[in-house]
C-alpha positions in Angstrom: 10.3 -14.6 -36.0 11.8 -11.7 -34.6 15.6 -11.8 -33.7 16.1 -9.6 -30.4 19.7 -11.4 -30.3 22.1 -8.0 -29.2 18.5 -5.9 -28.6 19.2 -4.0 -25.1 16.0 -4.4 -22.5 13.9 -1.4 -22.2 14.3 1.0 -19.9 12.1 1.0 -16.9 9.2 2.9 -17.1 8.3 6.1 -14.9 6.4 3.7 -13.2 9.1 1.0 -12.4 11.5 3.7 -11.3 9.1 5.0 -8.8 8.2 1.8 -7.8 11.5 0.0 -7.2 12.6 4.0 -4.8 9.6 2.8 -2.8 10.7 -0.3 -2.3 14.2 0.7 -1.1 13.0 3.3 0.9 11.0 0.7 3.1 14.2 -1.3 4.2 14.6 -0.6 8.4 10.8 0.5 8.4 7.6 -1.3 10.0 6.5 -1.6 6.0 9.7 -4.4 5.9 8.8 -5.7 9.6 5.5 -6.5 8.6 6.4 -8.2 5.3 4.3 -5.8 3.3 5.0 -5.9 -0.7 4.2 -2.9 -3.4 2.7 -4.4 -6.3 0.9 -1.3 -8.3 1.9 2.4 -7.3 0.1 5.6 -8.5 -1.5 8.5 -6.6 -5.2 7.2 -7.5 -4.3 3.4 -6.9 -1.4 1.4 -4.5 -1.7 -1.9 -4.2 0.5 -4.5 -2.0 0.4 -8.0 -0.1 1.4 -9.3 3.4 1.4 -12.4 5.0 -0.2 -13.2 7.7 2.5 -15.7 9.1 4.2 -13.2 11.8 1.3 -11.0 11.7 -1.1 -13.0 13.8 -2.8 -12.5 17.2 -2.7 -15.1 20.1 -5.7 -17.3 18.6 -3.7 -17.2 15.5 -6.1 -14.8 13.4 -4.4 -12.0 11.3 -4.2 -9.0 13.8 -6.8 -6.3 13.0 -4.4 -3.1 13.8 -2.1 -5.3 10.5 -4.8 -4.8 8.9 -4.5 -1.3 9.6 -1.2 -1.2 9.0 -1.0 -2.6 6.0 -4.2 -0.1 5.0 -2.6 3.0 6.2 0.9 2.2 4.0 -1.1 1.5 0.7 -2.6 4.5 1.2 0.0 7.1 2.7 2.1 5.8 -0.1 -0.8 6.9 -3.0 -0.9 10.0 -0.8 2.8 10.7 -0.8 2.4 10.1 -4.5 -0.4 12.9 -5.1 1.5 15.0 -2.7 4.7 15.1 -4.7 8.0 16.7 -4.4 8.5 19.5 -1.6 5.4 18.0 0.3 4.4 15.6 2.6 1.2 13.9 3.5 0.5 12.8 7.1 -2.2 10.4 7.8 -4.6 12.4 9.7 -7.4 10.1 10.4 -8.5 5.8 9.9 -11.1 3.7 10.1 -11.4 0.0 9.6 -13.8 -2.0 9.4 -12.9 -6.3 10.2 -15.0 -8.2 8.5 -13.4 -11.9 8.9 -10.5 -13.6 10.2 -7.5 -15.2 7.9 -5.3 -17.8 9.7 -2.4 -18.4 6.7 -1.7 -17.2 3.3 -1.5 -13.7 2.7 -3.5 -10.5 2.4 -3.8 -8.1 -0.3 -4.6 -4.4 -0.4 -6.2 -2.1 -2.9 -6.0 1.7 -1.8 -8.6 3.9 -4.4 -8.6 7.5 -4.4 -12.2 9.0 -3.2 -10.7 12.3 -3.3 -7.5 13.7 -4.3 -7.1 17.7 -2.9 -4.4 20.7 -2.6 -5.1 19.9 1.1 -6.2 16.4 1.9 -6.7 12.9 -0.1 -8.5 10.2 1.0 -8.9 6.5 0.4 -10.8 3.2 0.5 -8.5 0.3 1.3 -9.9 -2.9 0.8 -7.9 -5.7 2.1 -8.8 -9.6 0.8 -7.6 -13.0 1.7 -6.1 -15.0 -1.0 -9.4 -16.3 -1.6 -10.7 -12.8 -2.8 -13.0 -12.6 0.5 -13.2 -9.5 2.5 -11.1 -9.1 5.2 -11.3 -5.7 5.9 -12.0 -2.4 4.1 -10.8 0.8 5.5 -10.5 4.6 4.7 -7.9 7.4 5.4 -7.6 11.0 5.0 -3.8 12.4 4.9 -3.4 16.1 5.1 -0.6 17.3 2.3 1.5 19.8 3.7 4.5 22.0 1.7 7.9 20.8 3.3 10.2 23.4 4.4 
């Protein structure tokens, strides 16, 4: 048995650090209207959750453009990422496919890198119910620009 009795707690990683800026970054933004959640943050891979409670069309289906919402955050976020300091990336372009309606729960987000330039990165978002069933999968480019 090991005694960890007086043993400090590690530092957070990189990582963590990086992760937990995000977070408090998105307080006042559409990001924190929306309910959205970071999970997993790198500039090849962001992941996050939303409900759908809130996010819902008349007939009570998840709206589509939260869909797209919560696609083009996962994504501008990896972007921002790959950017890194003294530039910016600006979502320059989105598609989105819907692919089936969710009514409760949440949905979750993967964004994966398909390309990661000096100039632009884009990304496959593929957004599931809590079911693992497609919801909807969608890509975005960002142009990366240097930041006066």
């Amino acid at each position: 048995m090991t005694d960890t009795h007086g043993a400090e707690s590690p530092s957070p990683s990189p990582d963590d650090a990086a992760l937990e800026a995000l977070r408090a970054s998105t307080a006042g933004t559409l990001i924190e209207r929306m309910g959205i959640t970071l999970d997993e943050v790198a500039p090849d891979r962001v992941t996050g959750s939303m409900p759908v409670l809130g996010n819902t069309q008349p007939a009570g289906l998840l709206h589509g453009g939260a869909s797209v919402v919560l696609a083009e955050t996962l994504g501008s976020i990896a972007a921002q990422i790959h950017a890194g300091a003294g530039r910016a990336a600006v979502g320059i372009e989105i598609n989105a496919t819907h692919h089936r309606g969710v009514r409760s729960g949440s949905v979750h987000g993967v964004a994966t890198a398909l390309h990661l330039g000096r100039t632009t990165a884009s990304y496959e978002i593929v957004v599931v119910d809590d079911q693992e069933r497609r919801v909807c999968t969608a890509r975005l480019t960002c142009m990366v620009l240097d930041t006066p």
